[in-house]
MARNU-424559 format. One line per field, with one value per residue (C-alpha): x, z, y; residue in three letters. Coordinates in steps of 0.5 Angstrom, whole numbers. Layout:
BEGIN
east X / ...
up Z / ...
north Y / ...
aa ALA / ...
//
This chain:
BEGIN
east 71 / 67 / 59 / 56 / 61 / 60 / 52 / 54 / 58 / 52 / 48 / 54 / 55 / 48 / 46 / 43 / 44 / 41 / 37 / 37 / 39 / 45 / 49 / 57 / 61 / 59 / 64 / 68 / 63 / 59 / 65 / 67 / 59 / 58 / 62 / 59 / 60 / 59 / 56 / 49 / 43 / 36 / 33 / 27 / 23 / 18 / 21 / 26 / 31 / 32 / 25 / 26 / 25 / 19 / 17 / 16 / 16 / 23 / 26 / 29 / 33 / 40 / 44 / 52 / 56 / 62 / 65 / 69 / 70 / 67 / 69 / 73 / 66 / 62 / 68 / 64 / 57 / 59 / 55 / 50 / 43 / 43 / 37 / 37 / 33 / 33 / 31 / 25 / 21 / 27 / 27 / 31 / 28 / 29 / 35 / 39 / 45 / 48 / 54 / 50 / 54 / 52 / 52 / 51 / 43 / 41 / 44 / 40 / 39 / 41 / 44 / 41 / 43 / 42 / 44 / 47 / 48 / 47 / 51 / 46 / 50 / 55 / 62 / 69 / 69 / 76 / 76 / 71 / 76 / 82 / 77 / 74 / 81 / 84 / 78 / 79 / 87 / 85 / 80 / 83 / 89 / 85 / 82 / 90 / 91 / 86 / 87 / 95 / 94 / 89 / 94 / 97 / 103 / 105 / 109 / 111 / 111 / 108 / 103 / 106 / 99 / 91 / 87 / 80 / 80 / 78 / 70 / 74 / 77 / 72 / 69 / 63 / 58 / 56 / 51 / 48 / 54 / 59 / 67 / 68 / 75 / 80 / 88 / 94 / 100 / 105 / 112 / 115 / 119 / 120 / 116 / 113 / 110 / 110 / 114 / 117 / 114 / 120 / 119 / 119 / 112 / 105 / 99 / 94 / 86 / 82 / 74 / 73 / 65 / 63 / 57 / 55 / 59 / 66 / 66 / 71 / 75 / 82 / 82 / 88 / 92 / 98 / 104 / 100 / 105 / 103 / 103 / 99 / 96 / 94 / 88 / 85 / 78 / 73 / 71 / 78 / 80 / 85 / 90 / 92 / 87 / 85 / 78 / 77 / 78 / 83 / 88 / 91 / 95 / 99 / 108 / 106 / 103 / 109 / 113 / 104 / 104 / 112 / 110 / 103 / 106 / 111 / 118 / 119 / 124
up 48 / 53 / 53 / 48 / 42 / 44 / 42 / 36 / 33 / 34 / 30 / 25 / 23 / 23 / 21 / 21 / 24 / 27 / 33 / 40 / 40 / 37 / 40 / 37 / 37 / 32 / 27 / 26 / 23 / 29 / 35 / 30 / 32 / 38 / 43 / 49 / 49 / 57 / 60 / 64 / 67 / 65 / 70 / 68 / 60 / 57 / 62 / 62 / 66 / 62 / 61 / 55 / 52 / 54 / 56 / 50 / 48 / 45 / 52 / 58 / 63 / 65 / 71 / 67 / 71 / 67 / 61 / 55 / 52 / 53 / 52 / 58 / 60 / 61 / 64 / 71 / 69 / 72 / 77 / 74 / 71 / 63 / 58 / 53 / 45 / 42 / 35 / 36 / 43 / 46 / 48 / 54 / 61 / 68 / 71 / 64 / 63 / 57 / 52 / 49 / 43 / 44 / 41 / 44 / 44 / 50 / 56 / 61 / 69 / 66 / 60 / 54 / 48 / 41 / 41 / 35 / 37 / 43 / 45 / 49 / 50 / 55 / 53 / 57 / 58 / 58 / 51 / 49 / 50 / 47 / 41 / 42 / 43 / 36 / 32 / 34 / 32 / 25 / 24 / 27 / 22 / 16 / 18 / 18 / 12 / 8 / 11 / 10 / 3 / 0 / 4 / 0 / 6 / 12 / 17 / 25 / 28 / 34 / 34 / 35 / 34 / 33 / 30 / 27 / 19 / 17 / 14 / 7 / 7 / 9 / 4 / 2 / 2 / 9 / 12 / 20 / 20 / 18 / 21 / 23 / 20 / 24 / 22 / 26 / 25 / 26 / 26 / 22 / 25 / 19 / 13 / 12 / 6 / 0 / 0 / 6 / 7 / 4 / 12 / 15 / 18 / 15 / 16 / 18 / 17 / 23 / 24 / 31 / 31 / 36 / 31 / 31 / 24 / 27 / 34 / 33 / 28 / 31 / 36 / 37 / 42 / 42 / 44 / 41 / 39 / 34 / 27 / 22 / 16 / 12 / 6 / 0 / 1 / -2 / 5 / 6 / -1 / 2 / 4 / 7 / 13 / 18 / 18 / 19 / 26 / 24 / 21 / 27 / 31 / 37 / 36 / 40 / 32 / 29 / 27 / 24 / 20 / 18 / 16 / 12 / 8 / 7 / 9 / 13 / 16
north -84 / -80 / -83 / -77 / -79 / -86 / -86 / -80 / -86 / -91 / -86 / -86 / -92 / -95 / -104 / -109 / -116 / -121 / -121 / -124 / -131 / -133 / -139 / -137 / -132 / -125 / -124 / -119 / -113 / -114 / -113 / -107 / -104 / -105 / -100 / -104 / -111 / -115 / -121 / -119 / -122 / -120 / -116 / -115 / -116 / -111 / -106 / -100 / -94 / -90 / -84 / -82 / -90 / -92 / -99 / -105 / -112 / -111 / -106 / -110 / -109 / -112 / -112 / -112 / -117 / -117 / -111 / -114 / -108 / -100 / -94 / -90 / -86 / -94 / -97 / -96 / -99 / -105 / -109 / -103 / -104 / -102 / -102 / -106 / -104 / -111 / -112 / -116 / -119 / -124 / -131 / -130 / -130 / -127 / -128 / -132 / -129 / -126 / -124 / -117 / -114 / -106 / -99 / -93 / -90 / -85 / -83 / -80 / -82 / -89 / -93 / -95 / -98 / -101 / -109 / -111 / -118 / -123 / -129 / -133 / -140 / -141 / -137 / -136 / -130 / -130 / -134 / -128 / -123 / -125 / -126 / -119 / -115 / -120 / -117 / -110 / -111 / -113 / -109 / -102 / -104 / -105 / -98 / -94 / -98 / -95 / -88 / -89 / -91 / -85 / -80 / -75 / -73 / -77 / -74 / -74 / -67 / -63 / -58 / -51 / -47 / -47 / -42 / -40 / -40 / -35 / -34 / -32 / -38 / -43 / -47 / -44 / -50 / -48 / -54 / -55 / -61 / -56 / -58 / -50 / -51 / -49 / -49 / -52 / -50 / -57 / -57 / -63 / -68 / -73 / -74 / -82 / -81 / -76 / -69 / -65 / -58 / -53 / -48 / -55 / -53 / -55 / -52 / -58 / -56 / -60 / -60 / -56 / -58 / -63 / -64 / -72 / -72 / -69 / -70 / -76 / -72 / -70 / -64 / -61 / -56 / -54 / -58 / -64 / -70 / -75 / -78 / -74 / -78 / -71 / -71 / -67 / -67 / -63 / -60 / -57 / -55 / -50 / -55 / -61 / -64 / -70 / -70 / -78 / -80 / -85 / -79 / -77 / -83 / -83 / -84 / -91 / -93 / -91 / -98 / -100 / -93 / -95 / -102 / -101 / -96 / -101 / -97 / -102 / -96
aa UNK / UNK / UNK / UNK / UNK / UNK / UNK / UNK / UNK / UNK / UNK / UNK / UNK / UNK / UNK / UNK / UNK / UNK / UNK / UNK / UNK / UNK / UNK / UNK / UNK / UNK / UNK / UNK / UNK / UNK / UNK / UNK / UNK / UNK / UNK / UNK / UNK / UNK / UNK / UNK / UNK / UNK / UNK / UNK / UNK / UNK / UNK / UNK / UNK / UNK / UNK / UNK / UNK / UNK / UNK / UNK / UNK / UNK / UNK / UNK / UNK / UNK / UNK / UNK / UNK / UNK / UNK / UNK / UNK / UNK / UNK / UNK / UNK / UNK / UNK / UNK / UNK / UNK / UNK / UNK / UNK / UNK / UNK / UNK / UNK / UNK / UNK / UNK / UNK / UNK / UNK / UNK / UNK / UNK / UNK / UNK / UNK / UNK / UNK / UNK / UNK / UNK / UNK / UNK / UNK / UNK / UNK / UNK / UNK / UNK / UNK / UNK / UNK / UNK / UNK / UNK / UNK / UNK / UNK / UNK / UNK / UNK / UNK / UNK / UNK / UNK / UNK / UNK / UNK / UNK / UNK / UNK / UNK / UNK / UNK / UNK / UNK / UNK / UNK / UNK / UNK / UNK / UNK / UNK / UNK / UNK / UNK / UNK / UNK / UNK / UNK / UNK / UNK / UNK / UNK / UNK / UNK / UNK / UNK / UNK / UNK / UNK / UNK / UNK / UNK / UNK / UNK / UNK / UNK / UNK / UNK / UNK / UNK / UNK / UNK / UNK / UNK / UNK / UNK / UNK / UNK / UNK / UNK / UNK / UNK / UNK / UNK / UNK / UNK / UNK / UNK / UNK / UNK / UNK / UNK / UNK / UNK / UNK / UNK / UNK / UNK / UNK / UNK / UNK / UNK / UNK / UNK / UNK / UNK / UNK / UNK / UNK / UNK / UNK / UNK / UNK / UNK / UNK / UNK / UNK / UNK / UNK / UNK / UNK / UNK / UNK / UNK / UNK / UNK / UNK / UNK / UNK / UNK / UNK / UNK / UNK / UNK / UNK / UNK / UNK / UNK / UNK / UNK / UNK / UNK / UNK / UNK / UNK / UNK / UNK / UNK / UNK / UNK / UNK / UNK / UNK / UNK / UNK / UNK / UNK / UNK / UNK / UNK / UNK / UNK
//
């Protein structure tokens, strides 16, 4: 996840949990949201190092000392200073260290994201990691699970080409969050889940538009492997579609996507 999608989908997902201060572990919900989970130390309270967020009683600036989960584009931010929006004035203190469970706000000279949740009391990190890894597991396979169940035709193939629908063809509900449908042609190589296409070939459409609501949709190129969870949606009542982040998995998903839908093949 690069670091624009990354705060896209804090936009998207939105919460509310509570503030600075808690002594165990968050559950599960909370590591779902937070794309940025590490240990750091306060640098500096009421402060910022990011121009676009100003100065306040609930900003700090914290040293993060160790990553316990982040997209690719923040896995440098090691021994870096982020700012910190809590949710309301904190007790921590200059120099206390933390575990801050984070999603995406600005990115600009520096970092600076949202808390969700902060583990004030002493925690292994280790012991931290294998809870965070554990949770993400469960919740990604509850995730696949729902979009394996409501899809009307699973099938494994390869991409062999992509194209603009044409304006005729697009859905005349037009909108600033338009998907900008485009067509991948994809080649089936076994069907999972309801009926083969008679060419042995099937027309995928998939959102183009790198607007906060479809940039983590499936982009494809041709030559693209993988498994295809394909949809009916009323944005692209032409055909089938994967629309939703989680309708396109890599083949290396193949023996989870086999299970839930219960083959067992």
């Amino acid at each position: 996840m690069n670091v624009r999608a990354f705060v896209a989908a804090a936009v998207i997902v939105g919460c509310t949990v509570p503030s600075a201060g808690q002594t165990r572990s968050p559950g599960p919900d909370v590591i779902q949201r937070s794309g940025f989970i590490f240990k750091g130390t306060v640098r500096r309270l009421a402060s910022s190092n990011v121009l676009a967020l100003a100065s306040t009683a609930t900003t700090i600036v914290v040293r993060v000392d160790e990553i316990l989960k982040s997209p690719k584009a923040l896995e440098g931010f090691r021994g870096r200073e982020v700012t910190v929006q809590l949710r309301r004035a904190t007790p921590l203190k200059v120099g206390q260290q933390a575990v801050f469970y984070t999603s995406g706000l600005l990115y600009g000279e520096s970092l600076a994201v949202k808390e969700e949740a902060t583990l004030t009391a002493p925690a292994d990190s280790k012991r931290l990691a294998t809870e965070i890894a554990e949770s993400e597991r469960q919740t990604s396979e509850q995730a696949i699970r729902a979009r394996v169940t409501s899809a009307a035709l699973i099938i494994t193939g390869k991409v062999i080409d992509v194209a603009a629908v044409g304006a005729e063809d697009q859905s005349r509900r037009r909108s600033e969050h338009d998907p900008e449908l485009w067509r991948a042609t994809v080649a089936v190589a076994n069907v999972l889940k309801g009926q083969r296409a008679a060419s042995g070939q099937v027309p995928v459409l998939f959102a183009h538009s790198t607007d906060e609501r479809w940039i983590l949709s499936p982009k494809y190129t041709a030559g693209q492997q993988g498994i295809f969870l394909l949809h009916r949606e009323q944005l692209a009542p032409q055909g089938f579609s994967t629309l939703h982040q989680l309708d396109f998995q890599p083949l290396s998903q193949l023996d989870l996507v086999r299970r839930l839908i219960g083959t067992g093949r």
